[in-house]
Each structure stands twice: as structure tokens, then as C-alpha cells.
N, C-alpha and C positions, 0 to 999 in steps of 0.2 A: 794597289789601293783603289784604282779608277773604276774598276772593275761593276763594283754596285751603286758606287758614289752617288747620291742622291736617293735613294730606294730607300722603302723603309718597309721592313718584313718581318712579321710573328710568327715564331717557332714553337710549337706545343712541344709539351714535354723536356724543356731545353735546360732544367737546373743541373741535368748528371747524362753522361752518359753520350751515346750517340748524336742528341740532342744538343749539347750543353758545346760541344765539340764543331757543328756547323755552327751556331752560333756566335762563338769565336772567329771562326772561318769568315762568316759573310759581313761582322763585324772590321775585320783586317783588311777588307776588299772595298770596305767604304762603305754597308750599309746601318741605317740606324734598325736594331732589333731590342722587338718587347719578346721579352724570356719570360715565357710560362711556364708554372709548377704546381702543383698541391703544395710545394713545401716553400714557406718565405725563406728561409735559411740556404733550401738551394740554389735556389731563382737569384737570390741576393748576391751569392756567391760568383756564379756566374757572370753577372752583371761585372760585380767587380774587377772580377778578370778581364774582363771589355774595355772596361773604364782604363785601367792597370794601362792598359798597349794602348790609350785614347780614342778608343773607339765611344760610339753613342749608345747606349740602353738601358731600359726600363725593366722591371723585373711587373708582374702580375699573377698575383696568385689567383687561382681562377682553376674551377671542376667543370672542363669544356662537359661532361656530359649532361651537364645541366643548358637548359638554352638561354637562360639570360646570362650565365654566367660568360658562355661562349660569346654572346653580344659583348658584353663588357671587355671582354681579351680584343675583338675586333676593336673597339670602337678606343681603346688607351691606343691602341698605334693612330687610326685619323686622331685624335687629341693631340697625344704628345709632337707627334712629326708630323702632321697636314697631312699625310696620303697614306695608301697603305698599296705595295705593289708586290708583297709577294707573302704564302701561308702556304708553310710546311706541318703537314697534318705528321707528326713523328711521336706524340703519346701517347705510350703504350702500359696495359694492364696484362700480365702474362697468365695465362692459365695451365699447369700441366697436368697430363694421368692419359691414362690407357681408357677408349670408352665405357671401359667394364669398372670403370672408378672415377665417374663421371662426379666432379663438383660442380652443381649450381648457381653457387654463392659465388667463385671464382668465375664459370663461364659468365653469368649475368654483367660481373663487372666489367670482363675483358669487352664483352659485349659494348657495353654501355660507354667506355671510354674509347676505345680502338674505331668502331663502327658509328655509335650515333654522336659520339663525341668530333669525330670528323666531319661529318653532315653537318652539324650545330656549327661548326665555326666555319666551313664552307658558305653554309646557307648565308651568313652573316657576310663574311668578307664579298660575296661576287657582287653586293649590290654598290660598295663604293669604287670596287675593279672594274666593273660597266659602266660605271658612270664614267670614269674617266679612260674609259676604251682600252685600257693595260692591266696584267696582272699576269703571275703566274703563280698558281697551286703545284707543291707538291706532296703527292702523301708516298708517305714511308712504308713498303710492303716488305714482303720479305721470300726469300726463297723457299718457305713453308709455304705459303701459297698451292707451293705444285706438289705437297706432301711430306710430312715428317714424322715417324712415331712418335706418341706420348705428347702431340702439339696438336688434336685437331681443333681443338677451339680455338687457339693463339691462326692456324694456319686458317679456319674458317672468317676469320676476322681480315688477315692480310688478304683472303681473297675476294673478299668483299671491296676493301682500298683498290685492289686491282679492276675492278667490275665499274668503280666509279669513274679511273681512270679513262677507260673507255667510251662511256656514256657519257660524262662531261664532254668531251674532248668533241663529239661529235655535236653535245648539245651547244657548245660556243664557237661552233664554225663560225666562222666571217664576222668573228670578234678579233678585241684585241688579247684575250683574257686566253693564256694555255695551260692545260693540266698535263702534267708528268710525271714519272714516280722512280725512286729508288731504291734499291732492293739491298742494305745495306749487308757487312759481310765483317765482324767485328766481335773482338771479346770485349765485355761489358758485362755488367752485373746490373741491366736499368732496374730494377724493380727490388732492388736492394735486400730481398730476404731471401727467393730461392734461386737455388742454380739454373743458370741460361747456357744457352750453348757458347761454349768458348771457358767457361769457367767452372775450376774444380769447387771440389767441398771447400777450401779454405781460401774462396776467393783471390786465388791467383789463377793468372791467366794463363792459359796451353802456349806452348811453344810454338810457335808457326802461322799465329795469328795476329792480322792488323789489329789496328788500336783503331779505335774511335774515330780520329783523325784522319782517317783515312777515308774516310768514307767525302766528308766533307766537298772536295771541289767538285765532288756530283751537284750539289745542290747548288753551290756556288754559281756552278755552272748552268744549272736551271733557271737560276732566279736572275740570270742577267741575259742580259738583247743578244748574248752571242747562240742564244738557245730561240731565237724569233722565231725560227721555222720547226724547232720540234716541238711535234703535238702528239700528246698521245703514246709515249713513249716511258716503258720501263727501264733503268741502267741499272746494273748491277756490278761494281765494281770489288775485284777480290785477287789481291795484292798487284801484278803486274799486268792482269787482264782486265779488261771490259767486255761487259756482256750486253748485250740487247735481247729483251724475252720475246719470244712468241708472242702471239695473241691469240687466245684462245682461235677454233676453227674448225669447219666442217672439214674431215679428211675425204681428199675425193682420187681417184672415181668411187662412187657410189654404187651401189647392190641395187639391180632395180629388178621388180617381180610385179604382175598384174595383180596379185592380192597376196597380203603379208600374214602369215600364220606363223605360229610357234616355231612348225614342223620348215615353214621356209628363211625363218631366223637363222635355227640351229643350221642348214644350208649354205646361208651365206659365209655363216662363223667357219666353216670349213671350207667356203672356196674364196670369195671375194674378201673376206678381211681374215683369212687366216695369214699369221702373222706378222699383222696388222695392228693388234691392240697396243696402246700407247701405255709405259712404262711410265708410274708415279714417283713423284718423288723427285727433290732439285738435286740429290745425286745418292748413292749409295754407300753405306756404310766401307765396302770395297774398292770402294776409288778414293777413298781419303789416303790421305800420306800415312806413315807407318806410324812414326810419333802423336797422330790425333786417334789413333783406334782405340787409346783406352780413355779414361774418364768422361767427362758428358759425353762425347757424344758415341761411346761404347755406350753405356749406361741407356742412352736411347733409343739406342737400336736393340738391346734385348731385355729390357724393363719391361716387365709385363702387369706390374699393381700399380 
């Protein structure tokens, strides 16, 4: 319970789902959380469940990818709890199809929540986490990031959260304020109409998949003093393992030639980086368990409309 005790932190996305599920979590641990949603009936819901086990929270309905809106989400946690020490950027708008079946309407939104919906309520919270020398941001990425059929707008969007990661991180050196992120690993249906990975057509979950819940004392774990010294770090928790990702990187040794031409590219591709090129993707249809090759995430891996 000690754990966040005094903290009070806003969760985007947090009426369903992965979302709705740390916020129970860092609720249990001692922190007060404003639960954000498009929907007052989830928000609400959630809250109540907080309330339920005596925890502290406020429910806020609020479209971060608006920017007053996102001020408004910021500014109910300084109101209702006096501070604000911790924002988990975790709302997400899903976009799926194959490039050749590209939606607009869908990428624009995923855009507009995932990407500038985080910025918006970043931009907002780091002015009262500087003032008072403390905070910690986490945003929610995902192991699409490093590539997934039929997700690249969903994965262009997590890789974007990753990109900020980094460049935060570097931009609040010798503060007190740190940025982290989590690469959750969960069946979920957040987006409530289409199929997500982990979940068939009749919204039951695959066999062999954590819950929601699981994901949870990552963030836990970020948004409390036991995480003081990590900056800058992705976790990706999935079931008995933890993972720490990369960071993007020049592979070296390097290819060096007194002047670069087409004809001394293709040179190098055969001697200094032949087979060397890096392999896309947070893992392949062929390394999953026996029991996950069929339903989503078969369907992913050979959907082609």
C-alpha cells in the first residue's frame, strides 16, 4: 500500500482495458488517480472500482487530442489532490489493414490520440512536475513498434511514443522529472469494436495470454522512487519474463570508402554488412507457441486486404 502513498497520477485511457487495470493497481499501492476516458460510464466504472477496495479517484472525461481538453485532464489532478507526480500516456485509438487498404479516417484518428494526444498532455503535466522537481511520465508503446503485419499505423504511432522516450529523457537531464515506457503484452479488446491481438472474433481471449493485470507493476513500478535511477527505459513484461528493448543505434564497425556511389553501396552490402541487415519485427509468426498460431494472430500474419 506504501508503495505510491501520497502520489497522485493521471492515467489516459484508463475506463477499460490495460488502462483501467494499472489504475486499480497504483490505486492499491496508495496512489490517488484521475481516470481518463471518452466514455463517462467507463471512467465512472472504474473509479468505482477504486473507491470499492478505498482507494482515492476521480473519473474525467476528456478527448486528450484536443489541447485544452488535455490541459483540463492535467489540471483536475493539481485541483482535486494538490500535485500531480506521475502521467501514463496509455490511450490508444487502433488502426488496422495492409498498406494497400490504407484508411484515413482511422489512421488520422490513431494519429491524433496515440501521438499528439500524448504531446498534449505531456506538454501540460511537465510544467507542474518542474516546478516541483519530481515526476515521472510513462507512455505505453508496444512491441509493434519494431514491426507487425496489418498494424503499421497503430505501430507508426508506438514508435513515435518510443522516439519521445528518448528525447525526453535526455531533455530532462538533471531534473527531477523521468520518462519510461512500457511495452505491454496482454489480451484486451481496448477499442471495443475490432479485433486486437489476443482476441478472437467473439471476444474471448486465446489461451496462453496474460490479462490486463499483468501488466500493471511495471507502471507501478515506474511511477514510484523505487524507479529514481531509471531514465529512459522501455519494460516489456510477458508472462514470467522481463525484457528491456534496445535503443534504436548505429551498428558498428562501419563501411568506410573515400567517395560513396551506388556501385560502392552495393559493395559494401556484400562484404561489410552482408549478413548484417537487422530482422523486423518483435518476433515472428514461427516462434509463437503452437496453441497462438491460429486466430488473430494467424489472421495477421497472412491477411493480405
Amino acid at each position: 500500500m506504501s508503495l505510491l502513498q501520497g502520489k497522485a497520477v493521471v492515467i489516459t485511457g484508463s475506463g477499460h482495458g490495460i488502462g483501467a487495470a494499472c489504475a486499480k493497481g497504483v490505486a492499491r499501492r496508495g496512489a490517488a488517480v484521475v481516470v481518463n476516458d471518452i466514455s463517462q460510464a467507463r471512467a465512472d466504472e472504474t473509479v468505482a472500482a477504486i473507491k470499492a477496495e478505498g482507494g482515492r479517484a476521480v473519473a474525467c472525461v476528456a478527448d486528450i487530442s484536443k489541447w485544452d481538453e488535455a490541459g483540463r485532464l492535467i489540471q483536475t489532478c493539481v485541483d482535486e489532490f494538490g500535485r500531480l507526480d506521475g502521467l501514463v500516456n496509455n490511450a490508444v485509438s487502433y488502426s488496422y489493414g495492409r498498406l494497400s487498404a490504407y484508411d484515413p479516417v482511422g489512421a488520422e484518428r490513431s494519429v491524433a490520440v496515440n501521438v499528439v494526444g500524448s504531446l498534449h498532455c505531456t506538454g501540460h503535466a511537465i510544467k507542474p512536475m518542474l516546478a516541483q522537481n519530481s515526476g515521472s511520465i510513462v507512455n505505453v508503446t508496444s512491441g509493434a513498434h519494431m514491426g507487425m503485419l496489418n498494424m503499421g499505423v497503430y505501430s507508426a504511432t508506438k514508435g513515435a511514443l518510443a522516439s519521445m522516450i528518448y528525447t525526453w529523457t535526455l531533455e530532462l537531464e538533471g531534473t527531477g522529472v523521468r520518462v519510461n515506457g512500457m511495452s505491454p503484452f496482454a489480451a484486451t479488446n481496448d477499442d471495443g469494436a475490432q479485433s486486437i491481438p489476443g482476441v478472437d472474433d467473439d471476444g474471448k481471449r486465446q489461451a496462453g495470454l496474460p490479462t490486463p493485470e499483468a501488466n500493471a507493476p511495471v507502471v507501478e513500478f515506474l511511477l514510484s522512487d523505487l524507479a529514481s535511477d531509471v531514465r529512459g527505459q522501455i519494460i516489456r513484461i510477458d508472462g514470467e519474463e522481463v525484457f528491456l528493448y534496445s535503443h534504436p543505434a548505429l551498428l558498428l564497425p562501419s563501411a568506410r570508402r573515400s567517395k560513396w556511389t551506388a556501385e560502392e553501396l552495393a559493395g559494401a552490402f556484400n562484404k561489410e554488412f552482408k549478413d548484417r541487415q537487422v530482422r523486423c519485427g518483435v518476433l515472428g509468426i514461427e516462434s509463437l507457441p503452437v496453441d497462438l498460431k491460429t486466430g488473430f494472430w494467424a489472421r495477421m500474419a497472412t491477411t493480405t486486404d
